[in-house]
N, C-alpha and C positions, 0 to 999 in steps of 0.2 A: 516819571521821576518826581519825587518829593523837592519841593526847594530849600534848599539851604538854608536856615536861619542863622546865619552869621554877620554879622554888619560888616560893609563895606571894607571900616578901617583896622577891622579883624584881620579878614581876607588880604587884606596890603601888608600885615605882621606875617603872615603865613609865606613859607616856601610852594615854588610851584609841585610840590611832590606830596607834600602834605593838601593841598588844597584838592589834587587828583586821587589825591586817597577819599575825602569827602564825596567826591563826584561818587567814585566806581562805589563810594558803602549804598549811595543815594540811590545809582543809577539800578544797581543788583545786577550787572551785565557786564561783561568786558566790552573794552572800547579799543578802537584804533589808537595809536601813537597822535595822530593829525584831530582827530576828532575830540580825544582827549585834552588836548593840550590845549584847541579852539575852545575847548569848555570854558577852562582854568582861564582863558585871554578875555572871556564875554563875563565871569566873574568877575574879573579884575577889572572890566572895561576897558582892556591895554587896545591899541591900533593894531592895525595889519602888521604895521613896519613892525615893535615890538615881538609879535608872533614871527615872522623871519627871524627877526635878530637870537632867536633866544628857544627855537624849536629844538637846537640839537643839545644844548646845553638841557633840555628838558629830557629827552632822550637818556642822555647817559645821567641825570637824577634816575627817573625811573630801574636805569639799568643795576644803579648800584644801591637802590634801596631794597633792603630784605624784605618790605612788607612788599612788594610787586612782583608779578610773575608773568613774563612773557610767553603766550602762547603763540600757537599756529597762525600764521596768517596775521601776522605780526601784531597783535589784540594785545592786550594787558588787561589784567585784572591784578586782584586783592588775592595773594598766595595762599592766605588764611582758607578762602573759600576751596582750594584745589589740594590743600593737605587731607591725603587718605592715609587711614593705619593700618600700618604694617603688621599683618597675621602671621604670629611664626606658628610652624606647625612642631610642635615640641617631638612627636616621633622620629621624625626628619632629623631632627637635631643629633638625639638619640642613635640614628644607625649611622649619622656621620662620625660621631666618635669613633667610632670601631673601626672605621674605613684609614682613619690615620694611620694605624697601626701597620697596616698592609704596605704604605710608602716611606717606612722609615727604615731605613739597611743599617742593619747591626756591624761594626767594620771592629773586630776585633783590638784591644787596647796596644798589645804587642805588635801591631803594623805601625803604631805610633814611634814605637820607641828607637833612638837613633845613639845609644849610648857609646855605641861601640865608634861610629862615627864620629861622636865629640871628643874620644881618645884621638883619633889619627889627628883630628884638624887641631890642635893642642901641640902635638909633635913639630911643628913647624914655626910653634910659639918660638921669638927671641926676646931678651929681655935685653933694655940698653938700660945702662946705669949716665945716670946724669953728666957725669966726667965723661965718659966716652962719647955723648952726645953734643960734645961744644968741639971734640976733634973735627 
């Protein structure tokens, strides 16, 4: 691993997710959650106690930062390094179109129409005139 050139009171302005970003660009490896974060604590020269106090609060940094990606075996790296591109195969595309056609049921417009029924439910219409409605 390359060392760091960052001064001390750099590294004390910095988040601990941003300074584990420096590690994992350094180190070109994923790292453990525990081994990582002992990094980020031997940069900063923080104590043991510090490291407890402040492992899981490291954790969930990691977890909700976009630049990180937790792998197998609970390791983290730089997401950047594990984005592959996506190869569409344009033929493929091509015979899916045609294949919609086959699951779409044509349901005739006249099964729609209920005209005869909004006559009947109409017949049962009353109309109250405002005077009759205070009787």
């Amino acid at each position: 691993m390359k060392k760091i050139s960052i001064s001390k009171e750099e590294l004390e302005m910095m988040n601990y997710n941003d300074i584990a970003h420096l590690v994992l660009e350094n180190r070109k490896k994923k790292m453990k959650t525990i081994d990582l974060f002992k990094e980020v604590c031997n940069l900063l020269e923080l104590d043991e106690n510090k490291y407890d106090d402040h492992i899981t609060d490291f954790f969930s940094l990691l977890s909700t930062d976009k630049r990180f990606i937790m792998l197998d075996g609970g390791y983290w790296d730089l997401k950047i390094k594990h984005n592959k591109g996506i190869e569409i195969d344009e033929e493929v595309l091509e015979d899916d179109d045609d294949d919609d056609e086959d699951f779409i049921e044509e349901i005739p417009l006249e099964d729609y129409s209920d005209d005869d029924d909004e006559e009947n439910d109409l017949s049962d219409l009353v109309i109250i005139d405002e005077d009759e409605d205070e009787l």
